[in-house]
LOLO-774778 format. One record per residue: x negated, y, z of N, C-alpha, C, CB in turn; residue number from 1; residue in one letter. Coordinates in steps of 0.2 Angstrom, whole numbers, plus 2048, in hexadecimal, padded with zeros to 3 digits. Atoms other than C-alpha are relative to their C-alpha. Glycine has a CB too. Example, Ala and Ser with C-alpha at 12.3 -4.5 7.8 and 13.67 -1.06 7.14 Angstrom:
<kenus>
npx,npy,npz,capx,capy,capz,cpx,cpy,cpz,cbpx,cbpy,cbpz,seq,type
7FC,7FA,800,7C2,7EA,827,7FC,806,800,805,800,806,1,A
804,7FA,7FF,7BC,7FB,824,804,805,803,7FE,802,7F9,2,S
</kenus>
This chain:
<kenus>
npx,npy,npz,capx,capy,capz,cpx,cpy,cpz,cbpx,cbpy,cbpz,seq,type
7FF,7FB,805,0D6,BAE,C2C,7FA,7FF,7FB,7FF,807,803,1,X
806,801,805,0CD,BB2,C1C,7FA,806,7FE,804,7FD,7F9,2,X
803,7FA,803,0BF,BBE,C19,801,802,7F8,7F9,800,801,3,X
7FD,800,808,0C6,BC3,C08,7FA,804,7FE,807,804,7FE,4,X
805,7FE,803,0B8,BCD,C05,7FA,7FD,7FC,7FF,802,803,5,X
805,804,7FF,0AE,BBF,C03,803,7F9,7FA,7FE,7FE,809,6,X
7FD,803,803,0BB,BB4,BFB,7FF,800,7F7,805,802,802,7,X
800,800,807,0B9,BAE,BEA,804,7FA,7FD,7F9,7FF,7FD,8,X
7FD,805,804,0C5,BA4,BDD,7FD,800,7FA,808,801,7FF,9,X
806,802,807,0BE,B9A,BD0,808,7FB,7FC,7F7,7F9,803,10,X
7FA,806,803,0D1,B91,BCD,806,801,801,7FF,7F8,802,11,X
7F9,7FF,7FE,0DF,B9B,BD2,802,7FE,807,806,7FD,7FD,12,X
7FB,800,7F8,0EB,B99,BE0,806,7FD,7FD,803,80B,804,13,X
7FB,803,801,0F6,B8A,BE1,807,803,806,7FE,7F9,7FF,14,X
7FB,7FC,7FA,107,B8B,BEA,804,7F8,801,806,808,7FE,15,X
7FA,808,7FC,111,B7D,BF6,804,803,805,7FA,7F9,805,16,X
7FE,7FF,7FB,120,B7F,C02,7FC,7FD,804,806,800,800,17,X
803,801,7F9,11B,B7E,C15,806,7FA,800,801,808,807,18,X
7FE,807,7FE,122,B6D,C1A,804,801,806,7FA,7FA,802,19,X
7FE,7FF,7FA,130,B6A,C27,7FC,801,805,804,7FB,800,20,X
802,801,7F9,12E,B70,C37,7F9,800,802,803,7F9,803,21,X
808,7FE,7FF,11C,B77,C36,7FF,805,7FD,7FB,7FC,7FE,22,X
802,7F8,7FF,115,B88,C36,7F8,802,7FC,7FF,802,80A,23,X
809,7FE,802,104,B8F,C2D,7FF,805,804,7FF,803,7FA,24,X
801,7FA,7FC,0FF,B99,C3A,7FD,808,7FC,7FB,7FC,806,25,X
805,7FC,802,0F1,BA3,C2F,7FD,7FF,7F9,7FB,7FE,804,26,X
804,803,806,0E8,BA2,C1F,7FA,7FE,802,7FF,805,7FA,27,X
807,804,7FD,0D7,B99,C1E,7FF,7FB,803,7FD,804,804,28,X
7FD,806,7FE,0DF,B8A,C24,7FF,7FB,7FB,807,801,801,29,X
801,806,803,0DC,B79,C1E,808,7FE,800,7FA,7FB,803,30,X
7F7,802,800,0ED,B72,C16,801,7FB,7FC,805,806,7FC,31,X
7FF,807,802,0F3,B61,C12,805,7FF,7FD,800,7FB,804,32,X
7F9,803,804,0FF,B58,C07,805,7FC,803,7FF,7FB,7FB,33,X
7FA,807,7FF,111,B50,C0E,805,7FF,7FB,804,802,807,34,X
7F9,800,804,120,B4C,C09,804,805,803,804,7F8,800,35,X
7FA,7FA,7FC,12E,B59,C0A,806,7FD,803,804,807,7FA,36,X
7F9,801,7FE,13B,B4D,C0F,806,7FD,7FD,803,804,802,37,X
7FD,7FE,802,142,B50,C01,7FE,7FC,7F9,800,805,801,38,X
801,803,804,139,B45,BF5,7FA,804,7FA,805,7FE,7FE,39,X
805,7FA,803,12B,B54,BF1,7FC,800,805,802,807,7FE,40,X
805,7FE,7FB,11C,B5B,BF9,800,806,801,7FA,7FF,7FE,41,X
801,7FA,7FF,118,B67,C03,7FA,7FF,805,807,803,804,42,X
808,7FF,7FB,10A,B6C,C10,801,802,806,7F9,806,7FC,43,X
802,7FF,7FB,103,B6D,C21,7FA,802,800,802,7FD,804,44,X
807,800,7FE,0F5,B73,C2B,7FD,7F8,801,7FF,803,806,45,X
804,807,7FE,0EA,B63,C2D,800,7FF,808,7F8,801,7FE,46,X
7FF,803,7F9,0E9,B58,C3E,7FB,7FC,800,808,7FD,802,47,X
806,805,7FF,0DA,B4F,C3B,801,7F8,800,7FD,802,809,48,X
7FF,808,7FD,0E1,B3F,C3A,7FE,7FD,7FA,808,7FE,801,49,X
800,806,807,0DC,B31,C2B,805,802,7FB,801,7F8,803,50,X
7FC,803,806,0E3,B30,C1B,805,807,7FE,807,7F7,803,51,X
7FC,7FA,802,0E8,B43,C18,7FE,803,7FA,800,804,805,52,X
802,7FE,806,0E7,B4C,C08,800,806,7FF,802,7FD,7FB,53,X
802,7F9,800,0DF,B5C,C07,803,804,7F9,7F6,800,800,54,X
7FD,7FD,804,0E9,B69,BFD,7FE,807,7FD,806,801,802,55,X
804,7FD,800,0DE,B77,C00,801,806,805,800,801,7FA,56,X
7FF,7F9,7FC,0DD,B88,C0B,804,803,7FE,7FC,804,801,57,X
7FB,7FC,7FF,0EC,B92,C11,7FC,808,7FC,804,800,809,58,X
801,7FA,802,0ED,BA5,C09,807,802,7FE,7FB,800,7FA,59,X
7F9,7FD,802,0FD,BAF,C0A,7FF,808,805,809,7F9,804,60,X
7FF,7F9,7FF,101,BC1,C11,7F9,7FE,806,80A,804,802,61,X
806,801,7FA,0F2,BC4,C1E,805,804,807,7F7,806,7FC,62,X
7FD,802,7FA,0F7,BC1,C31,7FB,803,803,801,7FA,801,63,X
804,7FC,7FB,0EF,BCA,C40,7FE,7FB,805,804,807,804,64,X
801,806,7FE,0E5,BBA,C47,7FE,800,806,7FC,7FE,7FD,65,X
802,7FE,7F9,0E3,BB6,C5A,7F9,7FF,802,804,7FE,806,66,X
806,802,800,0D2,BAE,C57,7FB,800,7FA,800,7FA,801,67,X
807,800,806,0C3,BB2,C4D,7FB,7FD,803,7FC,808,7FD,68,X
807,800,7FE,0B0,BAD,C4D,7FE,802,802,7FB,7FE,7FF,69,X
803,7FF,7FF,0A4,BB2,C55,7F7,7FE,7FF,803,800,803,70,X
806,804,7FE,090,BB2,C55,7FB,807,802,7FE,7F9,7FA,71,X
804,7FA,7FD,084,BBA,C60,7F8,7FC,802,805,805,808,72,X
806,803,7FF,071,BB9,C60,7FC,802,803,7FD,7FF,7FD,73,X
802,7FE,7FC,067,BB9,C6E,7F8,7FD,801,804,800,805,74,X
806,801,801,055,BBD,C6E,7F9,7FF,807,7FF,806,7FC,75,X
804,802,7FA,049,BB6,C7B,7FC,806,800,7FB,7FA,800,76,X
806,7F8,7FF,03E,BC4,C85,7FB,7FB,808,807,80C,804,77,X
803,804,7FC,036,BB5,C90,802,802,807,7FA,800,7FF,78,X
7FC,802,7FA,041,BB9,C9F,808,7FF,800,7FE,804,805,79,X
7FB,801,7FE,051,BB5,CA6,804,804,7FF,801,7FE,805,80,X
7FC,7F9,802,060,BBF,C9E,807,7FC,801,7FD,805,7F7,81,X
7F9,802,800,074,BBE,C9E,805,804,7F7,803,805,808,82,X
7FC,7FD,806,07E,BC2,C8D,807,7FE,7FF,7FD,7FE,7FB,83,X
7F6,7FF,800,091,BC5,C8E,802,7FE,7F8,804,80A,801,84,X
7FE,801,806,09A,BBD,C80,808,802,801,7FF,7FA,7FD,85,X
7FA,7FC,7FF,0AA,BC8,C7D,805,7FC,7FD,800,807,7FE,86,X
7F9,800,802,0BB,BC0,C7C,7FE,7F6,7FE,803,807,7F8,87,X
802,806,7FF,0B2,BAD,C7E,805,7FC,801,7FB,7FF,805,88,X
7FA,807,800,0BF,B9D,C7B,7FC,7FC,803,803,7FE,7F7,89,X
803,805,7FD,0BB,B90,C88,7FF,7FB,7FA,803,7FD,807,90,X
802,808,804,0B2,B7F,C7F,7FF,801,7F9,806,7F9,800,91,X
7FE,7FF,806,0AF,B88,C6F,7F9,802,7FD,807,804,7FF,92,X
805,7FD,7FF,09F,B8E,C6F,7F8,7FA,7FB,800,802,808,93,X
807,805,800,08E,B85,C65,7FA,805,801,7FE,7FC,7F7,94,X
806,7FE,800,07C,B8B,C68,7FC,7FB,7FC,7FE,801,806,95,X
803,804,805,070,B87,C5B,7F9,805,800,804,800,7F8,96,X
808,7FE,7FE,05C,B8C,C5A,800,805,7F8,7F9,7F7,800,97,X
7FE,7FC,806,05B,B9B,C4C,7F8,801,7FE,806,809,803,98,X
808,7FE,7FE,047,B9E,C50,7FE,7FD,803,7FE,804,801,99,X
803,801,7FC,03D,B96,C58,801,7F9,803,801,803,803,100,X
800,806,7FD,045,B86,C5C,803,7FD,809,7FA,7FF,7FF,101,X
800,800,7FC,04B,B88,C6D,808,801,805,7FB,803,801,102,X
7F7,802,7FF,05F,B84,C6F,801,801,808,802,7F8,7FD,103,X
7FF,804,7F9,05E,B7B,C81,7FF,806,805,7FA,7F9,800,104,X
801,7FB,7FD,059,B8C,C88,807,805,801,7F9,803,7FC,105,X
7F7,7FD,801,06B,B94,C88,803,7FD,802,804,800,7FA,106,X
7F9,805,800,079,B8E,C90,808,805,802,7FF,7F9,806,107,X
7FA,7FD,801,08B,B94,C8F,805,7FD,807,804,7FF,7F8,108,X
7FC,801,7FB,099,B96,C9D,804,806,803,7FC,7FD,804,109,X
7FC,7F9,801,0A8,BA1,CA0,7FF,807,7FB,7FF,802,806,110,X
801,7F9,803,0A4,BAC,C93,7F8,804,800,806,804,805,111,X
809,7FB,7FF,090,BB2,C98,7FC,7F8,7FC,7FD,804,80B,112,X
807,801,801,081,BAB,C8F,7FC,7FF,805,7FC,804,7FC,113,X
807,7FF,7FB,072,BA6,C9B,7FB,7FE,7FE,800,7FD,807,114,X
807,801,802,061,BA7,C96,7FC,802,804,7FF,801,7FB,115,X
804,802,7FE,055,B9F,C9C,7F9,803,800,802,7FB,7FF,116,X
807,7FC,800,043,BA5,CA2,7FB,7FE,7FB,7FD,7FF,807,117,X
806,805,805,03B,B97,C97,801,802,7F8,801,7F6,800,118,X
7FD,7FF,807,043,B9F,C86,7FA,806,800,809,803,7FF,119,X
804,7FD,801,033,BA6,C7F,802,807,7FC,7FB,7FB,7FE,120,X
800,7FA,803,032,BBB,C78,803,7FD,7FA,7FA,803,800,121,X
7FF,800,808,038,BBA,C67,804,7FB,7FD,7FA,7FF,7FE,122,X
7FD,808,803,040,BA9,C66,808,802,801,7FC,7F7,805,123,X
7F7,7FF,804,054,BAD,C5D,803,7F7,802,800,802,7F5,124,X
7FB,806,7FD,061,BA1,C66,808,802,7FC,801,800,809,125,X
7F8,7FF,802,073,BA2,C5B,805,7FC,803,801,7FF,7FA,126,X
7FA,800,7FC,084,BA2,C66,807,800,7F8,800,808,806,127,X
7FB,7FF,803,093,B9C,C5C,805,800,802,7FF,7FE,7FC,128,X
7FA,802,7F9,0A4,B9D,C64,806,802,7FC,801,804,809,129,X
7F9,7FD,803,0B6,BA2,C5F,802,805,805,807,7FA,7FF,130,X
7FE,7FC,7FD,0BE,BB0,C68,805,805,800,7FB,802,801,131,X
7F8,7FD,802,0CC,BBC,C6B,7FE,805,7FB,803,803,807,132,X
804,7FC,804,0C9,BC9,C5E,804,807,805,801,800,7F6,133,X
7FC,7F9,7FC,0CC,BDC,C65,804,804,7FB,7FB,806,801,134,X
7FC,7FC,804,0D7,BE8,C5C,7F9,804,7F9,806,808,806,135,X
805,7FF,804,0C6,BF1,C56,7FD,7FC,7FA,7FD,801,803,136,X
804,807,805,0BF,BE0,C4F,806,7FE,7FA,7FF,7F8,807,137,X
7F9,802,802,0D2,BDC,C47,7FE,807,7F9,809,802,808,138,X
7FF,7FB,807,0D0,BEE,C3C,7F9,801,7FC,804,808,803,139,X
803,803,803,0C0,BEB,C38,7FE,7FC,7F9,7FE,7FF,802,140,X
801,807,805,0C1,BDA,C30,807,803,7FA,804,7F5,805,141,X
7F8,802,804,0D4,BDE,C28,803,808,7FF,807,7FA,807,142,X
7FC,7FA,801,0D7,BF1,C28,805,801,806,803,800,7FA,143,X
7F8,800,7FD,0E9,BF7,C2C,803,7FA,7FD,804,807,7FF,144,X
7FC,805,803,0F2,BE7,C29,805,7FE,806,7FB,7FA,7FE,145,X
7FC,800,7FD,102,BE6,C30,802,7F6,804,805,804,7FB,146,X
800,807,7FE,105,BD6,C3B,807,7FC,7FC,801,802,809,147,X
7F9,805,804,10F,BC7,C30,7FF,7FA,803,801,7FF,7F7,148,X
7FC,806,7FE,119,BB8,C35,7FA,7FA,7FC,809,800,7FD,149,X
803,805,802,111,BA7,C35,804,7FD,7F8,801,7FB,805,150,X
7FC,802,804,119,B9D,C23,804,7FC,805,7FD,7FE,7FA,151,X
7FE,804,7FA,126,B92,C2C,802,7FB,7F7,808,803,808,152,X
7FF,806,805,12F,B83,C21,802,803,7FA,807,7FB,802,153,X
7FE,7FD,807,132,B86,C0F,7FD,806,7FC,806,802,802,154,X
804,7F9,803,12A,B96,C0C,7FA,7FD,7FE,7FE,806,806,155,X
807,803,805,11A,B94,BFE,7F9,802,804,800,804,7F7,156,X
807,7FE,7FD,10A,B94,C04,7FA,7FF,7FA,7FF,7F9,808,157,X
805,7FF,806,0FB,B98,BFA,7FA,7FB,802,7FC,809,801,158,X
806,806,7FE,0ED,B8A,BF8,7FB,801,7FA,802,7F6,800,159,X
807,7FE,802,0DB,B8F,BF4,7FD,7F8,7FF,7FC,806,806,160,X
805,804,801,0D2,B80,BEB,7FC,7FF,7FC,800,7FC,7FF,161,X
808,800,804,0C4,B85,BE3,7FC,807,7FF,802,7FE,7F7,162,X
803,7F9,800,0B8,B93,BE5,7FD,7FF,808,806,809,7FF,163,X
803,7FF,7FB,0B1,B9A,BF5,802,804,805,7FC,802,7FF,164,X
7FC,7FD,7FB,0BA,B9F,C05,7F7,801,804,809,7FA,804,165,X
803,7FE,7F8,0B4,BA7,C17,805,7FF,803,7FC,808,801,166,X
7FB,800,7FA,0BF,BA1,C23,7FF,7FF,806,804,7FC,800,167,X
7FF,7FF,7FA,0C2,BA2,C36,800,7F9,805,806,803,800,168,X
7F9,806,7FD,0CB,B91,C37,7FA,7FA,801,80A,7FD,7F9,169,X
807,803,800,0BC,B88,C3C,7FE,7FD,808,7FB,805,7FD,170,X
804,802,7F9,0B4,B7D,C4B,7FA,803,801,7FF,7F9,801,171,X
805,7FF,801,0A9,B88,C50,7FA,7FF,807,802,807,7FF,172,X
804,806,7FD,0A2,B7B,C5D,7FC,7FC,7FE,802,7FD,801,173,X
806,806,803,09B,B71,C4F,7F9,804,7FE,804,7FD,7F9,174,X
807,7FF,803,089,B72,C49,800,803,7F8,7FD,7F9,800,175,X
801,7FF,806,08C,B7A,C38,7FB,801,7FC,802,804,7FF,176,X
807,801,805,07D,B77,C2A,804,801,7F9,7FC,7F7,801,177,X
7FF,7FE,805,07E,B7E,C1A,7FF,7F9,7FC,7FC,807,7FF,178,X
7FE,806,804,084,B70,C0D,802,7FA,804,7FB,7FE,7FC,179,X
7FE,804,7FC,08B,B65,C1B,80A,801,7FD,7FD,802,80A,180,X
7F9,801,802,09C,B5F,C16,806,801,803,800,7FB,7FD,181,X
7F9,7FD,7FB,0AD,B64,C1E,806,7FD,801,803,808,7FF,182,X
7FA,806,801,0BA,B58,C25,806,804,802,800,7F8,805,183,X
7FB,7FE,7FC,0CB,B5C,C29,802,801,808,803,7FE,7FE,184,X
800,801,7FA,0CF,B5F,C3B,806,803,803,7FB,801,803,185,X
7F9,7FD,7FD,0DD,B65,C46,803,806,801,800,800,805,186,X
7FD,7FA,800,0E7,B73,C45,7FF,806,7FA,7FF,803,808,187,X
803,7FA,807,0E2,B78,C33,7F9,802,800,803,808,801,188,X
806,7FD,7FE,0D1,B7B,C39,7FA,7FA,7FE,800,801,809,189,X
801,807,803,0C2,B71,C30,7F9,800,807,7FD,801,7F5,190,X
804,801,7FB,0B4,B68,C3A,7FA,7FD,7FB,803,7FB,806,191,X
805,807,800,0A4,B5B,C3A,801,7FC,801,7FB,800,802,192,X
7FE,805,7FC,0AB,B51,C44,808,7FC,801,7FF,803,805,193,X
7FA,804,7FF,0B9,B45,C48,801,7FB,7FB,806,803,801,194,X
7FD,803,804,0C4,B39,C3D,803,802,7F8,803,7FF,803,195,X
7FE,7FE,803,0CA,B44,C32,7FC,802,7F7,801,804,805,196,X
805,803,808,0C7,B42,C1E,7FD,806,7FD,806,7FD,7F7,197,X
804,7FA,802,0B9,B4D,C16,803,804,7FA,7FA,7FE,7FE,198,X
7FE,7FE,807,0BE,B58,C0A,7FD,802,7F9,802,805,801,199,X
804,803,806,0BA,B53,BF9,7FF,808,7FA,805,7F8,7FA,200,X
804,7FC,802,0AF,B5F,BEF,800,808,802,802,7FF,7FB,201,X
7FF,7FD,7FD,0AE,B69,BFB,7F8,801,808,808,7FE,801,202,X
807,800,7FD,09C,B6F,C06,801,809,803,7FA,7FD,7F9,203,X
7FF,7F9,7FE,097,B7D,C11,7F9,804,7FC,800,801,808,204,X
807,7FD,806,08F,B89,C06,7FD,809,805,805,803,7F3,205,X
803,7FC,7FC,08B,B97,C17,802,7FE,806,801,807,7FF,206,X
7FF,7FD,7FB,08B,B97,C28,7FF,803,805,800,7FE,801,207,X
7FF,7F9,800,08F,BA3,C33,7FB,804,805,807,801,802,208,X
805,7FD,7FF,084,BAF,C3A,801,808,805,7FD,801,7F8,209,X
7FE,7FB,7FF,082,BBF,C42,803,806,7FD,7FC,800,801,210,X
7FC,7F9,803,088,BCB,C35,806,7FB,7FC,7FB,807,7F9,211,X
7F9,801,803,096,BBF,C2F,803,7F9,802,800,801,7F8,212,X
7FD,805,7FC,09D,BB2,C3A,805,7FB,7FF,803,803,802,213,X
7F9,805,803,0A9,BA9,C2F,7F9,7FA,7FA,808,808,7FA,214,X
803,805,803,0A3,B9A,C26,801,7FE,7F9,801,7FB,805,215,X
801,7FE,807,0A1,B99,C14,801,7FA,7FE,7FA,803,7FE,216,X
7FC,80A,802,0AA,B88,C0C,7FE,803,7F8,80D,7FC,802,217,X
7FF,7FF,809,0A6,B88,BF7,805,7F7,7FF,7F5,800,7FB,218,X
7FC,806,800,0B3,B7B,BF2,802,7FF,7F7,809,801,807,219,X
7FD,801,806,0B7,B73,BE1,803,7F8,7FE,7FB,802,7FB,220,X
7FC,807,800,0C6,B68,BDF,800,7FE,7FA,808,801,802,221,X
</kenus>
C-alpha cells in the first residue's frame, strides 16, 4: 500500500492495462513493461528477474492490504527481557543497531524478541518485519475505505514515476540505508538484493522507523 499522506507527484500519473493473466494485487507495487500479446504494452508486478523494465509504482482505487510494516524499538535496561512482536511474518524480520551499536544482542523467533543480558541500559536496537495488520491498524493508515478488487487483465493501472512515494511493498529483511538504490524484486516488491535490475533514477530518500514504517523511494524517471 501507499501512505498517501506522505505521497508526492512531481510528474503525474501515467496509465498502462494489466497484462494477460496477472493481477495487481495493491498499489505501491513495483510494475514492469510487457507485451499485451497484442502487439502493445502493458504491465505487471515485477519478478526479480534480469532484463526487466521498470514502468513505475501501482496507484489505483485503495485496497484493504494483508501486510504492512512494521518497526519496533527496543531499548536495553542491561538485563534479559522478551518483546512480543504482534502479527510477525516468519523470515521477514531485520535487526539493525539504532544507538549504540549493538545489533547481535537481539534475536527473533516465532514472533518474540529476546534480549539479551549483555544489551547495555540505553543502547536502542530497531526491529523491522512485515506483519498482519489489525482492523485498528487498517483504519488508522486508510480511514473507512471500503475493501476493492485486485486490477485483473485489461483494467488501467496507475504508474507513479516521478516524485516521492511511502510504500509497504518492500523487503523488509533487507538492510535499508538512506540513498541505497532499489532493484526490482518479486512479487512487485523492491529489494537490495538479488538479480533483479536497479531502478534508474530512483534512491531511498527515508527509511522506516518507529513513527512511520513505510519506506520512502524519491524517484525521477
Amino acid at each position: 500500500m501507499l501512505k498517501m499522506d506522505d505521497v508526492r507527484f512531481t510528474g503525474g500519473v501515467d496509465h498502462r492495462p494489466v497484462a494477460p493473466n496477472q493481477l495487481v494485487v495493491d498499489e505501491g507495487h513495483a510494475m514492469v513493461y510487457v507485451d499485451n500479446g497484442s502487439g502493445g504494452t502493458a504491465v505487471k508486478m515485477s519478478e526479480g528477474t534480469a532484463g526487466e523494465i521498470f514502468a513505475g509504482f501501482s496507484i489505483f482505487n485503495r485496497r484493504v492490504p494483508s501486510v504492512i510494516p512494521a518497526v519496533i524499538e527496543i531499548v536495553g535496561r542491561g538485563e534479559a527481557f522478551t518483546v512480543p512482536l504482534p502479527g510477525w511474518l516468519t523470515g521477514t524480520h531485520a535487526i539493525s543497531s539504532k544507538v549504540g551499536g549493538a545489533a547481535a544482542e537481539v534475536t527473533v523467533a516465532a514472533g518474540v524478541a529476546t534480549v539479551a543480558a549483555t544489551l547495555a541500559a540505553g543502547v536502542v536496537v530497531q526491529i523491522t518485519y512485515s506483519k498482519s495488520p489489525t482492523v485498528a491498524e487498517l483504519m488508522s493508515l486508510q480511514g473507512h475505505v471500503q475493501p476493492a478488487s485486485p486490477l485483473e487483465t485489461g483494467a488501467e493501472c496507475g504508474l507513479i514515476r516521478n516524485g516521492l512515494i511511502y510504500t509497504s511493498a518492500f523487503v523488509t529483511s533487507d538492510a535499508w540505508t538512506v540513498n541505497a538504490i532499489p532493484k526490482l524484486g518479486s512479487g512487485g516488491r523492491i529489494t537490495l538484493a538479488g538479480s533483479g535490475v536497479a531502478i534508474p533514477g530512483a534512491r531511498v530518500e527515508a527509511v522506516p522507523n518507529a513513527s512511520n514504517p513505510f519506506l520512502g523511494i524519491s524517484i525521477i524517471a
